[in-house]
C-alpha positions in Angstrom: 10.9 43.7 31.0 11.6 40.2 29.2 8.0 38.3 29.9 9.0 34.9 29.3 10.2 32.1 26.9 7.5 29.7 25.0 10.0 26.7 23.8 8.8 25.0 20.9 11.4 21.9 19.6 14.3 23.9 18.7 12.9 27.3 18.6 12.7 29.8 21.4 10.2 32.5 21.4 10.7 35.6 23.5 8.3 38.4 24.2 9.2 41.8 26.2 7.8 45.1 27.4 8.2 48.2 24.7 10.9 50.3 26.4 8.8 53.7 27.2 11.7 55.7 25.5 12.1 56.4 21.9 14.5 53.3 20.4 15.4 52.3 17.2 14.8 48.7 17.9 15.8 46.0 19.8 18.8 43.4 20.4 18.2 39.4 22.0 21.5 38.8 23.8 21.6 34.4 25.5 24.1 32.0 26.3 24.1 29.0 28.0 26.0 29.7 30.9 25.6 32.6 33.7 28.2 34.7 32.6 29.4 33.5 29.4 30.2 35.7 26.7 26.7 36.6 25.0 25.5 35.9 21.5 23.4 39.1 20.4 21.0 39.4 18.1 19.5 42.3 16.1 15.8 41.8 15.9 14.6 45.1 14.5 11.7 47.2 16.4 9.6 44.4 17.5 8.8 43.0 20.8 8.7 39.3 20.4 11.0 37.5 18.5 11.9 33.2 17.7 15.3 31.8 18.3 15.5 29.0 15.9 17.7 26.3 15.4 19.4 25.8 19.2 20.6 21.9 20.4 19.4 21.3 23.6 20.3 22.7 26.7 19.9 25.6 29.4 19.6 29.3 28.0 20.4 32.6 29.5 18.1 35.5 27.8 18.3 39.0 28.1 17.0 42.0 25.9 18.8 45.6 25.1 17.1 48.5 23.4 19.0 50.7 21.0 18.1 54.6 19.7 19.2 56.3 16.6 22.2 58.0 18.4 23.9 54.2 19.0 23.2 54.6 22.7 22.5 51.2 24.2 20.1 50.4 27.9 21.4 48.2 30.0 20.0 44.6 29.4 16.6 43.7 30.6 16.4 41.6 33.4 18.2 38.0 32.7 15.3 34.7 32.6 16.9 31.5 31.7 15.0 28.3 30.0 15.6 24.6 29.2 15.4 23.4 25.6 14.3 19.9 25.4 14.2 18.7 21.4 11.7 16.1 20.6 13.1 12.7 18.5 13.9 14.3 14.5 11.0 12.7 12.5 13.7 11.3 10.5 17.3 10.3 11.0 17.9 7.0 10.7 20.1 5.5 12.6 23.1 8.0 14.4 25.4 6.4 15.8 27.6 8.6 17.0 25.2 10.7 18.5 25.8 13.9 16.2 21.8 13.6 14.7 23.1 12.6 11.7 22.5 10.0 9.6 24.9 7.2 10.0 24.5 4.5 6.8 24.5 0.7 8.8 24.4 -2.3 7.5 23.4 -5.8 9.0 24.4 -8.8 7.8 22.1 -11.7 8.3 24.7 -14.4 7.2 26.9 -13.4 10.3 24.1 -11.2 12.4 27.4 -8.5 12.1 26.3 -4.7 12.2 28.4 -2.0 10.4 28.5 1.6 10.2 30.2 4.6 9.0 29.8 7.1 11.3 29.3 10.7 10.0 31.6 12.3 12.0 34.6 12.4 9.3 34.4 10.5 5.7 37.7 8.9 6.9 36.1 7.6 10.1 36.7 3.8 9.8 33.8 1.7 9.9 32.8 -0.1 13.2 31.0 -3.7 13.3 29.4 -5.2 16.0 28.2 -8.7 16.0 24.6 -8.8 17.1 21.4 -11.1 15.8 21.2 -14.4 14.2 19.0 -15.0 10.8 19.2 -18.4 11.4 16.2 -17.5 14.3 14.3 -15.4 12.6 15.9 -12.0 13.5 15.0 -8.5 12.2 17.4 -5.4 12.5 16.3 -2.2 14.0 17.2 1.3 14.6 16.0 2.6 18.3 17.5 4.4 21.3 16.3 2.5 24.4 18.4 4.0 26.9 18.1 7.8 26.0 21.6 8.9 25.4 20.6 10.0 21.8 22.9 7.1 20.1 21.7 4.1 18.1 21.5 0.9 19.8 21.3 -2.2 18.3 18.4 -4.4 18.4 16.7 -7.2 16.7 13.3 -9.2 17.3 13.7 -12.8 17.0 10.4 -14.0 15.1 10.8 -17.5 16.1 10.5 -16.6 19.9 8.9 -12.8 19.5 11.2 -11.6 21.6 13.6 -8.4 21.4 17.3 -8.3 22.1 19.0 -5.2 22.6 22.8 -3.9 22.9 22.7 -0.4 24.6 25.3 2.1 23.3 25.5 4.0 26.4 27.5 1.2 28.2 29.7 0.7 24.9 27.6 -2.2 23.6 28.4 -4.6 26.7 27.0 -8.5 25.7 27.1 -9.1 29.5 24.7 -5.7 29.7 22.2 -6.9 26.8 18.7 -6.8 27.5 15.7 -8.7 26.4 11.5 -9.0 26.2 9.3 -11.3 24.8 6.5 -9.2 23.1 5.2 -10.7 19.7 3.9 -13.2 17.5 5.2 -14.2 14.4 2.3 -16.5 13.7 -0.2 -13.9 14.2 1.2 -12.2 11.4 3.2 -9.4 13.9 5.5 -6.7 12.5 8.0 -5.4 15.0 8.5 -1.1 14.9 10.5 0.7 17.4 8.8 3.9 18.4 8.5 6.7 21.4 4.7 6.2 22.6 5.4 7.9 26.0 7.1 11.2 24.7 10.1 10.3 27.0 12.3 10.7 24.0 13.2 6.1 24.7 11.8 3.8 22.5 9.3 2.0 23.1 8.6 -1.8 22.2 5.7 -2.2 19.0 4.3 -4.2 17.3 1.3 -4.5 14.6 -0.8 -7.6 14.6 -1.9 -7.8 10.7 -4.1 -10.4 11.6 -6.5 -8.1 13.5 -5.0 -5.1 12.4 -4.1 -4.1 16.0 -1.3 -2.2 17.6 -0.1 -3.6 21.0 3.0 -1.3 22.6 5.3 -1.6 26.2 6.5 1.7 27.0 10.0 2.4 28.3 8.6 4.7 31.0 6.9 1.6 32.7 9.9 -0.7 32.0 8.1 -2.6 29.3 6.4 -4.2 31.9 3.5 -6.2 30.6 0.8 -4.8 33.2 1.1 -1.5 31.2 0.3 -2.7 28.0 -2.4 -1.0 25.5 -3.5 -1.7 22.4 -5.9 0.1 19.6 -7.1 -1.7 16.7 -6.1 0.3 13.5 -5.5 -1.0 9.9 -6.7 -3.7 8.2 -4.3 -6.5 6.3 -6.6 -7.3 3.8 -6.5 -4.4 2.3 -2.5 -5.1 2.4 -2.1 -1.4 4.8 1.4 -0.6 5.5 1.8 0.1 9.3 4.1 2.9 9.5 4.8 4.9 12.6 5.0 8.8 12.5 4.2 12.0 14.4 1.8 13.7 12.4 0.8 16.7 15.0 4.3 17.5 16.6 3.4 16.4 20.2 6.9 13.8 20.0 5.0 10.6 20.5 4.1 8.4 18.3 0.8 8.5 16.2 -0.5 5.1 14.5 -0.4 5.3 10.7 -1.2 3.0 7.8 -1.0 3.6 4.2 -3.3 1.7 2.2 -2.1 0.4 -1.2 -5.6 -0.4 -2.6 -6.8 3.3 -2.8 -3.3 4.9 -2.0 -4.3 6.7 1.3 -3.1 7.7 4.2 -5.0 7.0 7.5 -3.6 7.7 10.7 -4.9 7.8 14.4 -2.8 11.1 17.0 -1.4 10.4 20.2 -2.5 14.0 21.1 -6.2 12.6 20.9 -5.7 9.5 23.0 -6.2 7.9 19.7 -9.4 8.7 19.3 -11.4 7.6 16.3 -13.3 10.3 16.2 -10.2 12.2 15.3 -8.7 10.1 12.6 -7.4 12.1 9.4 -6.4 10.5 6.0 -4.8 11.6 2.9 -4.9 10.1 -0.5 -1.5 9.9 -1.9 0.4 7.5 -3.6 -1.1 4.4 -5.8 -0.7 1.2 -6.1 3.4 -0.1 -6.8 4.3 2.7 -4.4 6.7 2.5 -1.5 5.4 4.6 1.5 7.9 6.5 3.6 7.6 9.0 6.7 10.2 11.6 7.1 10.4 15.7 7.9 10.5 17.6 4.6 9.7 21.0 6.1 11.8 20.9 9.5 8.4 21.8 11.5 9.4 18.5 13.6 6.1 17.0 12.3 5.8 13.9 10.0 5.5 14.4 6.4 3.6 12.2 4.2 6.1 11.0 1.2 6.5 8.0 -1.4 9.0 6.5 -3.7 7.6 5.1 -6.7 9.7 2.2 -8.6 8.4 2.8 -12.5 10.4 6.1 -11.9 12.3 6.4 -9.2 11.1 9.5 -8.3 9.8 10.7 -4.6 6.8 12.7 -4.0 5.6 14.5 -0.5 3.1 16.6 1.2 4.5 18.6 3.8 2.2 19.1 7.1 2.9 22.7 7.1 0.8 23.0 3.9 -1.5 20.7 5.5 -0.8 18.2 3.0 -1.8 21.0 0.3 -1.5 18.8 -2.8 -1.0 22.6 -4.6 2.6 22.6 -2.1 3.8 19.0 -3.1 7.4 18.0 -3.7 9.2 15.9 -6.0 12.6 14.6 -6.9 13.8 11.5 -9.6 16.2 9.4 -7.4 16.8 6.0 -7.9 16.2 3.4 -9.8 14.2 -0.1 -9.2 15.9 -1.7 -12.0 19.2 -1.5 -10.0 17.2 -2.9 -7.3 17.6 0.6 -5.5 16.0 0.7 -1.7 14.9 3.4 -0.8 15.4 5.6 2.4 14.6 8.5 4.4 17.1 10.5 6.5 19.1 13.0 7.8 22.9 13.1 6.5 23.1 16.5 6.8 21.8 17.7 10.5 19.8 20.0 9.3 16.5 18.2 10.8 14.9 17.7 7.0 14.6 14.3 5.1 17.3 13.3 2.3 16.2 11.5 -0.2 18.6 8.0 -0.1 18.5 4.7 -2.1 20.7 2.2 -1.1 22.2 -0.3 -4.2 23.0 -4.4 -3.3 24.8 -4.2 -6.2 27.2 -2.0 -5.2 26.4 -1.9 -1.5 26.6 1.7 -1.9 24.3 4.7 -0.3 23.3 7.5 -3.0 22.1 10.8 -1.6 20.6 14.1 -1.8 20.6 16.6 0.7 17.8 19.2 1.5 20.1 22.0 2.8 21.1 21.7 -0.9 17.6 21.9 -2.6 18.3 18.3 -3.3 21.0 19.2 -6.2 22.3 16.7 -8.4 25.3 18.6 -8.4 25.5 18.5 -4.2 24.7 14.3 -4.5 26.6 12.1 -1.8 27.9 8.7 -2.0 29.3 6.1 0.5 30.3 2.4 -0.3 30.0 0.2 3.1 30.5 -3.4 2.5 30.6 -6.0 -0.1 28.5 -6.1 -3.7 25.4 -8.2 -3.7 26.1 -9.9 0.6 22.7 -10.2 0.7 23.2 -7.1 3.5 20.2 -5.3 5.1 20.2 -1.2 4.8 19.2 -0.1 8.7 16.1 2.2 8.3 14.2 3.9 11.5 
């Protein structure tokens, strides 16, 4: 008999009786309607057994055995499940709602957004005009209505408030939305992040003048009687407030990386962010850029940096626990070209690519993990004009 399904992000793990016969071994037949045409699976003479890789969505599972003669049982009884997938730790902005990596562009001189979605390299760019740097605006990359597509949104510094364009009602102006939450003068940095796990994100900032964290969740409609706030980081010693999901849970944890002593400090949503179970991890020195992405596809936050002398990147992957023996490197980039650099996801497969963007040329250069990150496999995408003085959108 089939016992169950434990879900796990995109991985399924089913467990099942031993059939009291003699068999050979086993097969995993599923689909995602009631009587669609099965996908089967040989798993060998076991009697548990992960599905990985499947998008979201309802599951039909069933289980076969097999003998040595080719005779089949009839399937097991049928159980079904609903796969949920947590926020990637690291595409960047999508667009088009494909969880890939869509390279944006905003242009403070005009507030205009642009994009080349991923869905075709012919795909013609689309621009949206949204923000004004005359006030003070920052870009960011969020998804604030939950349809799994980019929206556009900015935070005004000289008012702290955010402005948002959903994409779920085809970026509407007379739909727009807006909250004040921020202070410029206290030294606030605005982040966009899921602190609720409802897969929305929710409104952050990071006072560096006390080193605090204040957040409005989407589940409570940002409203202002459900703030919180925990103190975490420290400006003087310049920390880098990053936001991440270093144990898997799909919220996110509070993380600063500390250029004094190059290390890692970071506070779990898991524990209620809990002091008394805060974690660090030296890495990186001094000149570094800090970055947060998925190296390892375990749908936890890695720990990487980009260092300018060399343009070269360097991670820890949290399914080594940060096992400096199992770091990563790659050389791409280069700070004399003024080279940004960037984590994401052009290729889908749920792992960081390593990406610097060039002013000069207004060009993305990339490397693909599904490709070992190969020179020979390296991407390229030109969006915009040389030296516009144009933002790269980052998460």
């Amino acid at each position: 008999m089939l016992g169950g399904a434990s879900l796990e992000a995109a991985t399924v793990t089913l467990a099942w009786d031993a059939n009291p016969d003699a068999v050979s071994g086993y097969r995993v037949r599923y689909r995602t309607t009631p009587t669609g045409t099965p996908t089967i699976v040989d798993v060998g003479n076991v009697t548990q057994f992960s599905l990985l890789g499947l998008r979201a969505g309802t599951y039909y599972f069933s289980v076969e055995a097999y003998g040595v003669g080719g005779l089949t049982s009839l399937p097991s009884n049928e159980i079904n499940a609903v796969l949920t997938l947590p926020v990637p730790a690291t595409t960047a902005p999508d667009f088009d709602g494909d969880l890939k990596t869509d390279p944006g562009l905003w242009q403070p001189s005009t507030g205009m957004w642009s994009w080349l979605p991923s869905a075709g390299t012919n795909t013609p760019a689309r621009n949206i005009q949204w923000g004004n740097a005359l006030l003070g605006d920052t870009p960011l990359a969020g998804d604030l209505d939950g349809d799994g597509v980019g929206d556009l949104v900015v935070w005004r510094a000289s008012t702290g408030t955010w402005y948002w364009l959903n994409s779920s009602n085809g970026f509407n102006y007379a739909a727009a939305g807006s909250k004040q939450w921020g202070n410029l003068s206290l030294g606030d940095v605005p982040m966009l992040a899921d602190i609720d796990g409802d897969r929305l994100s929710d409104l952050v900032v990071w006072r560096a003048s006390t080193g605090t964290w204040f957040w409005l969740t989407s589940s409570s409609g940002y409203s202002y009687a459900s703030m919180a706030s925990t103190q975490w980081g420290n400006a003087a010693m310049g920390d880098v407030p990053l936001v991440a999901d270093l144990d898997g849970d799909g919220r996110a944890d509070l993380t600063v990386w500390r250029p004094t002593d190059g290390t890692w400090y970071w506070l779990t949503s898991s524990s209620g962010y809990s002091y008394s179970a805060m974690a660090s991890k030296q890495w990186g020195s001094l000149g570094d850029t800090p970055m947060v992405g998925d190296f390892d596809g375990d749908h936890r936050t890695d720990l990487a940096i980009w260092r300018p002398s060399n343009g070269t990147w360097y991670w820890l992957t949290s399914s080594t626990a940060y096992a400096y023996a199992s770091g990563g490197s790659r050389q791409w980039g280069n700070s004399s070209l003024a080279d940004v650099p960037l984590l994401a996801d052009f290729d889908g497969d749920g792992k960081a690519d390593v990406c610097v963007w060039r002013a000069s040329t207004s060009t993305w250069y990339w490397l693909t993990s599904s490709s070992g990150y190969a020179y020979g496999s390296g991407v390229s995408r030109q969006l915009g004009l040389p030296n516009s003085g144009a933002i790269a959108i980052v998460k």
